[in-house]
KETIMI-313491 format. One record per residue (C-alpha): chain; x, y, z. Coordinates in Angstrom, 3 decimals, decimal comma. Each point is the difference from the previous one (the first is absolute). Layout:
// residues N
A; X; Y; Z
...
// end
This chain:
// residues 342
A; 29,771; 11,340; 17,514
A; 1,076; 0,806; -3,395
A; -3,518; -0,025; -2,541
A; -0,035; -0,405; -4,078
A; -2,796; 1,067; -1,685
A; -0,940; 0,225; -3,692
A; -2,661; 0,973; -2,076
A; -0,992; -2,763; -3,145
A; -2,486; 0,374; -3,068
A; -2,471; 2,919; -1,135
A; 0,638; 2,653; 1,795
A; -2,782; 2,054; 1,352
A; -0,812; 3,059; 2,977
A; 0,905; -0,633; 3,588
A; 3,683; -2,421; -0,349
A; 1,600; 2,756; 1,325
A; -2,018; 0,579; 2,577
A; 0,352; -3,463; 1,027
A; 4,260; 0,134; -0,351
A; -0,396; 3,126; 2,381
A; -2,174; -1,670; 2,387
A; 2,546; -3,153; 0,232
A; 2,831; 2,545; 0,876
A; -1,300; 2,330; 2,123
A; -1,619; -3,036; 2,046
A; 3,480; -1,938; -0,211
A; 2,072; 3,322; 1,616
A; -2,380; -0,473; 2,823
A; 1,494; -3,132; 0,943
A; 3,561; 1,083; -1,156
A; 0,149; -2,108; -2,708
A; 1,364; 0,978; -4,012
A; -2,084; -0,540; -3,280
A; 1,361; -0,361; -3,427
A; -1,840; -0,226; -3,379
A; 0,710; -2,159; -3,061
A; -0,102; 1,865; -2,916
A; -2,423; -1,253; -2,831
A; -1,928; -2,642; 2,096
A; 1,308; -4,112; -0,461
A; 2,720; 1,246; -2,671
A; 1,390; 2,386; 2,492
A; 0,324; -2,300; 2,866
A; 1,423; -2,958; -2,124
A; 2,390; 2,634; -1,639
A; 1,001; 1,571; 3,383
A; -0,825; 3,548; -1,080
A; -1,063; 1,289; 3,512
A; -0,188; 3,818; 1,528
A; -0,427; 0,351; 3,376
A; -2,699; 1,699; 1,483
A; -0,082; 3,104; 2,702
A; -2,446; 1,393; 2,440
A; 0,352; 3,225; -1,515
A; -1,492; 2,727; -1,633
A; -0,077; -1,327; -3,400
A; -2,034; -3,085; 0,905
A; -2,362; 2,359; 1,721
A; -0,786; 1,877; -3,353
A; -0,711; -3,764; -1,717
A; -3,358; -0,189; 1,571
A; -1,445; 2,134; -2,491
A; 1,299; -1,722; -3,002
A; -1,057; -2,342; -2,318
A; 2,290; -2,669; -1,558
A; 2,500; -1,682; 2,078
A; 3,531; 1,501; 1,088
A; 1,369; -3,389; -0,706
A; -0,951; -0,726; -3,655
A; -1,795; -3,050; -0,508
A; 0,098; -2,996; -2,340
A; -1,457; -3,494; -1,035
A; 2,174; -2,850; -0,046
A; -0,961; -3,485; -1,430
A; -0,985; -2,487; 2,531
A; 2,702; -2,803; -1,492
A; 2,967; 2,815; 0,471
A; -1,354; 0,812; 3,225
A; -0,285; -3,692; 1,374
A; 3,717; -0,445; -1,863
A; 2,026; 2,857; 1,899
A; -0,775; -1,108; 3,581
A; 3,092; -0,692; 1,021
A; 1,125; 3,159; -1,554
A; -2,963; 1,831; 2,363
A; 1,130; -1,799; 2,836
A; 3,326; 0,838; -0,136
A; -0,558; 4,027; -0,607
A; -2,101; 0,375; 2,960
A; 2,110; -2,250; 1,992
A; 2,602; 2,757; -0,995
A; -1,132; 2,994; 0,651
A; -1,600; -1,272; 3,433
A; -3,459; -0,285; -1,063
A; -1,975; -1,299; 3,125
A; -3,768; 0,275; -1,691
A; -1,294; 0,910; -3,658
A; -2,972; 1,954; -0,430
A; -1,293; -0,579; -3,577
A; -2,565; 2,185; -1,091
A; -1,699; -0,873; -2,845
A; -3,185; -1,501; -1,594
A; -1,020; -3,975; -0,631
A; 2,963; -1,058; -1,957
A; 1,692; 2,176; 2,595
A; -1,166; -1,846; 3,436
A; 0,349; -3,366; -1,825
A; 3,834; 0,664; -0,419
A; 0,310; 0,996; 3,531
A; -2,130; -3,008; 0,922
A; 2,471; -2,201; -1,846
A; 3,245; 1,950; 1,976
A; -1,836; -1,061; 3,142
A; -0,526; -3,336; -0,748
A; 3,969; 0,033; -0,900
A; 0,942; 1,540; 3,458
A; 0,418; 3,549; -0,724
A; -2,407; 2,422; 2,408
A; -2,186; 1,633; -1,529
A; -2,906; 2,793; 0,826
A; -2,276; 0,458; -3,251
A; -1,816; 3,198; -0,556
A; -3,124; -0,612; -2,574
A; 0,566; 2,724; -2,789
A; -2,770; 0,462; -2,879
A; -2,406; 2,680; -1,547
A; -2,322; -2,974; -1,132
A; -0,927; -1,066; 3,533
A; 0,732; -3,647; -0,849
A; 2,168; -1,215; 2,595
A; -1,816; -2,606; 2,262
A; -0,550; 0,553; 3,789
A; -0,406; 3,848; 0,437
A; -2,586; 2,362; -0,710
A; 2,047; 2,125; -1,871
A; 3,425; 0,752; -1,613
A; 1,902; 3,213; -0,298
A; -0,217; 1,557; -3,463
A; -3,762; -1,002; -0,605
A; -1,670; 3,442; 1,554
A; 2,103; 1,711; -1,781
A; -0,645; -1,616; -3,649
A; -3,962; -0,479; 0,745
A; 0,503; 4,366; 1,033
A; 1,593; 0,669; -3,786
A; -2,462; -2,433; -2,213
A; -2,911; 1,277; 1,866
A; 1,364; 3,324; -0,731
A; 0,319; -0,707; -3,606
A; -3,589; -1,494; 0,462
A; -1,233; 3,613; 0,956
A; 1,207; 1,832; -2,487
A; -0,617; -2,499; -2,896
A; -3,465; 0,553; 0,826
A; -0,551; 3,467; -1,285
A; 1,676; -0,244; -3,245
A; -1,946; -3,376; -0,546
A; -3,264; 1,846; 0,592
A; 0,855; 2,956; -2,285
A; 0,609; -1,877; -2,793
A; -2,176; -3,025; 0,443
A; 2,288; -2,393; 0,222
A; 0,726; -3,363; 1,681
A; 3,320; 0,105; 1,972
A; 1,928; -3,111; 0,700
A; 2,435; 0,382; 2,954
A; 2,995; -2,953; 0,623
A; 1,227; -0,456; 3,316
A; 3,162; -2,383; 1,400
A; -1,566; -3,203; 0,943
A; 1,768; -3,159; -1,329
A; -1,544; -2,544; 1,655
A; -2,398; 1,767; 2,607
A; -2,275; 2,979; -0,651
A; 0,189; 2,257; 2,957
A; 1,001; 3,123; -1,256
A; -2,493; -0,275; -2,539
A; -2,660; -0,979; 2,442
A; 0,991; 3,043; 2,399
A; 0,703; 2,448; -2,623
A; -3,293; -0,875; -1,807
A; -2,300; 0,142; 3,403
A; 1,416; 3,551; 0,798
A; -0,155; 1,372; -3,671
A; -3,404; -0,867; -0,898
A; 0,788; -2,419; -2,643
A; -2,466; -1,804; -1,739
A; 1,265; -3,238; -0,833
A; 2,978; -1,584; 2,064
A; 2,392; -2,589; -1,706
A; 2,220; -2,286; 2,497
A; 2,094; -3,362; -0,726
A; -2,287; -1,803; 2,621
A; -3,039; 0,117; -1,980
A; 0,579; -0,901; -3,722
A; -2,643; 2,804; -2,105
A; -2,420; -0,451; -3,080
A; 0,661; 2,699; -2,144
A; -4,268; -0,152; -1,088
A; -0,552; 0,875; 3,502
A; 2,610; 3,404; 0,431
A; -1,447; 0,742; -3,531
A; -3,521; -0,526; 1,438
A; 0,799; 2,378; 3,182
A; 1,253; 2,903; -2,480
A; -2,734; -0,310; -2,238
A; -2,587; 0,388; 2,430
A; 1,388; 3,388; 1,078
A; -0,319; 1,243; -3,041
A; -3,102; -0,560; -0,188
A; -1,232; 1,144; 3,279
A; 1,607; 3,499; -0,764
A; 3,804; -0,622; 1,645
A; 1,658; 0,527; -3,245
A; 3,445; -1,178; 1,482
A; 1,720; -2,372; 1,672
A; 2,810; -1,573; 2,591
A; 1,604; -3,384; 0,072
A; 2,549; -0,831; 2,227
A; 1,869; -3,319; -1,036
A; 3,113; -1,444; 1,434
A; 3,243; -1,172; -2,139
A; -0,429; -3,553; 0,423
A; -3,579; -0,172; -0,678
A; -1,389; -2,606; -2,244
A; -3,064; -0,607; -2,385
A; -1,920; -3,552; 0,922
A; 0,506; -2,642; -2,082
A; -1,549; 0,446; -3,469
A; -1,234; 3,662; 0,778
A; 2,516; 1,928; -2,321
A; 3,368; -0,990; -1,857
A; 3,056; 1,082; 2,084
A; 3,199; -1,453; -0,095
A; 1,385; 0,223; 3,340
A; 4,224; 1,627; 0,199
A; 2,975; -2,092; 0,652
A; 2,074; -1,024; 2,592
A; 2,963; 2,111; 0,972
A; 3,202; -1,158; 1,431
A; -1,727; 0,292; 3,822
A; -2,934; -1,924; -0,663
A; -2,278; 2,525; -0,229
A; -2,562; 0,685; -2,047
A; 0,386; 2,956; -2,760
A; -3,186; 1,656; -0,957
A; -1,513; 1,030; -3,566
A; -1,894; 2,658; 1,320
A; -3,199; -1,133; 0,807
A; -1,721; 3,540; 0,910
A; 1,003; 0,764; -4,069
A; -1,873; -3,426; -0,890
A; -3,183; 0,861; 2,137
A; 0,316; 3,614; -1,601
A; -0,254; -1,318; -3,573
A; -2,505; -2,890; 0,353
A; -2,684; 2,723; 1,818
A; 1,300; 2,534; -3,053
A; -0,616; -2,913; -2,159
A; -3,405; -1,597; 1,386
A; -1,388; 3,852; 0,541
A; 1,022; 2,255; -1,781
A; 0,812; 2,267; 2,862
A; 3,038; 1,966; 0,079
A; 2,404; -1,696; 2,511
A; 3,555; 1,233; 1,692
A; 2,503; -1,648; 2,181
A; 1,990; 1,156; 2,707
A; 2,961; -2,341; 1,194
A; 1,098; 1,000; 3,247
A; 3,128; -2,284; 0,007
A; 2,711; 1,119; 2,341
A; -1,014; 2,961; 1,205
A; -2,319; -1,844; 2,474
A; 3,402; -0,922; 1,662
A; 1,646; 3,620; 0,420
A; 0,061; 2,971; 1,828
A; -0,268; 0,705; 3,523
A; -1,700; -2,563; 2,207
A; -3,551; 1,078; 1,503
A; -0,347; 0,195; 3,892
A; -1,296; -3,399; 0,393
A; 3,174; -1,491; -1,798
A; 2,593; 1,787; 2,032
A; -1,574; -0,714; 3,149
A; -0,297; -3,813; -0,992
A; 2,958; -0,508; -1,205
A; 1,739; 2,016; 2,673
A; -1,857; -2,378; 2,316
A; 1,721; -2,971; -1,969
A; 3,289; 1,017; -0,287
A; -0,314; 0,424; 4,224
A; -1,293; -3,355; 0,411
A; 2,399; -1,497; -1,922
A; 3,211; 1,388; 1,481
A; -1,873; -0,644; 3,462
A; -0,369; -3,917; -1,221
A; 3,295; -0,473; -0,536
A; 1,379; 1,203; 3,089
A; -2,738; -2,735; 1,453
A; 1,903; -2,297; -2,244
A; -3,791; -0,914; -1,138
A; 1,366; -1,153; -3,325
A; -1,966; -1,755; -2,883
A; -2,927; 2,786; 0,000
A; -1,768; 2,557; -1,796
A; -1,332; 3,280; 1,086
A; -3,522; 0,399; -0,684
A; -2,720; 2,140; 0,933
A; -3,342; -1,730; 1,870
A; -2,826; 2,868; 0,606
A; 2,095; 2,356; 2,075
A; 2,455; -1,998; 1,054
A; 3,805; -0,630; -1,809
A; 0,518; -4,024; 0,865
A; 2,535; -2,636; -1,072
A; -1,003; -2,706; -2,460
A; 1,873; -2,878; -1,428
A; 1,769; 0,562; -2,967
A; -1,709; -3,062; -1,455
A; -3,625; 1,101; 0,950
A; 1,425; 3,713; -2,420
A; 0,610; -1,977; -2,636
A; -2,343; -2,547; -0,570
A; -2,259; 1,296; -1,926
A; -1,020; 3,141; -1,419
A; -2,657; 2,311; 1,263
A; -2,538; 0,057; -2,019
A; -3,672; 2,257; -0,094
A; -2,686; -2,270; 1,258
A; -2,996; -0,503; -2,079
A; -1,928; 2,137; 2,796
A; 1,961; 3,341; -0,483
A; -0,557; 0,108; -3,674
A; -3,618; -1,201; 0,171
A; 0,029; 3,673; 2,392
A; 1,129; 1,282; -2,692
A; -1,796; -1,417; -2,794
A; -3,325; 1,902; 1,713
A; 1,502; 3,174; -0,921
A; 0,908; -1,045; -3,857
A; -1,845; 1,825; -2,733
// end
């Protein structure tokens, strides 16, 4: 059997642990992997490398990034260049893609497999949003540097008295931000799930002040939002993806406590460095356990599925169970943490 895999969107720690799981698990059964360069753009472009068993994809595990580049590619050029996909795997012999790759990701290989190519999907994402497993690859590892972060913004807030704003990755889910903010100590968590009211984070703040805690931490995620009527904010555009650009909502929250108290507030935008570096434990050993699973599901010719992890177990899903919706924080997990706010 001769695999293609390819990793697609934000990159983030463990994809090469995954591309060296799929070929060491592949030379087992004698079988040859090669990897498209750049994610979709590399497979409809036919810029391929092929992939050894050696020494060099030993060393990956340790490193962050991806060894094959990655990329975003509109859906309407993606959906346009089928023919162009099909006939550059049918070319170089491919007998089964592994994508690997987040929601817009899966939903591309969903559509492949609904179109007749093979496909094995690996669920790739450090905000945990993918539907189906417990956890993706990447998420340990960005929760381990904002809660990091966390720690040490907590010293210099309390020397200087200050109320310290923290932004985390979160566009559409609030994860990170709900992790991160549990195992820091913060004292007000902001997350896309649960619209806030400024008065009450202002509230929170104030009342430590009084009570003697002259500072403070808030943890808020990008695509957090202010309910209706609460504050003025003009929500960012629209970019050529369709997703949502951000204005910087930890600045906003910043200024109107600044504003409303009088306090003096900083913020700290973690931004990208949540997705480098070198993986943590957890996220080699889970995706390591993905990439296996994968290359083992193709040779079972179990085709239309998604990796995903269910309590201790690595199972096979259906692609469309991945993708249907994302995986959001239920009300119960922040009302946990909610009890530890102020």
């Amino acid at each position: 059997m001769r695999i293609a895999t390819l990793t697609s969107g934000g990159d983030c720690p463990g994809l090469n642990a995954v591309i060296r799981g799929i070929v060491r698990t592949a030379t087992e059964y004698g079988s040859t992997v090669v990897g498209y360069e750049d994610g979709w753009v590399g497979l409809m472009e036919d810029r391929r490398i092929q992939l050894y068993d050696d020494e060099n994809i030993d060393r990956i595990l340790l490193r962050g990034g991806t060894i094959l580049g990655t990329g975003r590619l509109h859906p309407d050029k993606f959906k346009s260049g089928l023919d162009q996909i099909r006939e550059n795997l049918e070319e170089a012999g491919i007998d089964a893609l592994i994508p690997i790759g987040g929601e817009g990701t899966l939903k591309g290989a969903k559509w492949l497999s609904e179109n007749g190519i093979p496909v094995v999907g690996v669920p790739k994402t450090i905000d945990n949003d993918v539907n189906g497993t417990d956890y993706t690859f990447g998420f340990d590892t960005a929760v381990s540097v904002a809660t990091d972060a966390i720690d040490r913004l907590h010293t210099t807030a309390e020397s200087h008295n200050r109320v310290m704003i923290v932004e985390v990755m979160g566009r559409h889910v609030g994860w990170i931000a709900l992790h991160a903010g549990m195992a820091g100590g913060a004292h007000y968590i902001v997350i896309p799930e649960v619209p806030f009211d400024i008065a009450e984070i202002t509230k929170a703040m104030e009342r430590r002040f009084q009570l003697g805690e002259k500072y403070g931490i808030i943890v808020v995620a990008e695509g957090a939002l202010p309910k209706p009527g609460t504050m003025d904010f003009t929500e960012g555009a629209v970019d050529q993806f369709g997703h949502q650009m951000f204005n910087g909502i930890g600045q906003v929250i910043g200024d109107e406590i600044k504003k409303r108290l009088g306090h003096d507030v900083r913020t700290t935008t973690l931004g990208h460095i949540q997705r480098g570096g070198t993986p943590t434990a957890f996220d080699r050993v889970l995706a390591t356990r993905y990439g296996v699973h994968a290359a083992r599901a193709c040779h079972d010719k179990d085709f239309g599925k998604c990796v995903a992890l269910r309590g201790e177990h690595v199972e096979l899903i259906d692609l469309e169970e991945a993708v249907g919706k994302l995986k959001v924080v239920p009300d119960s997990r922040y009302r946990t943490a909610r009890a530890l706010f102020g």
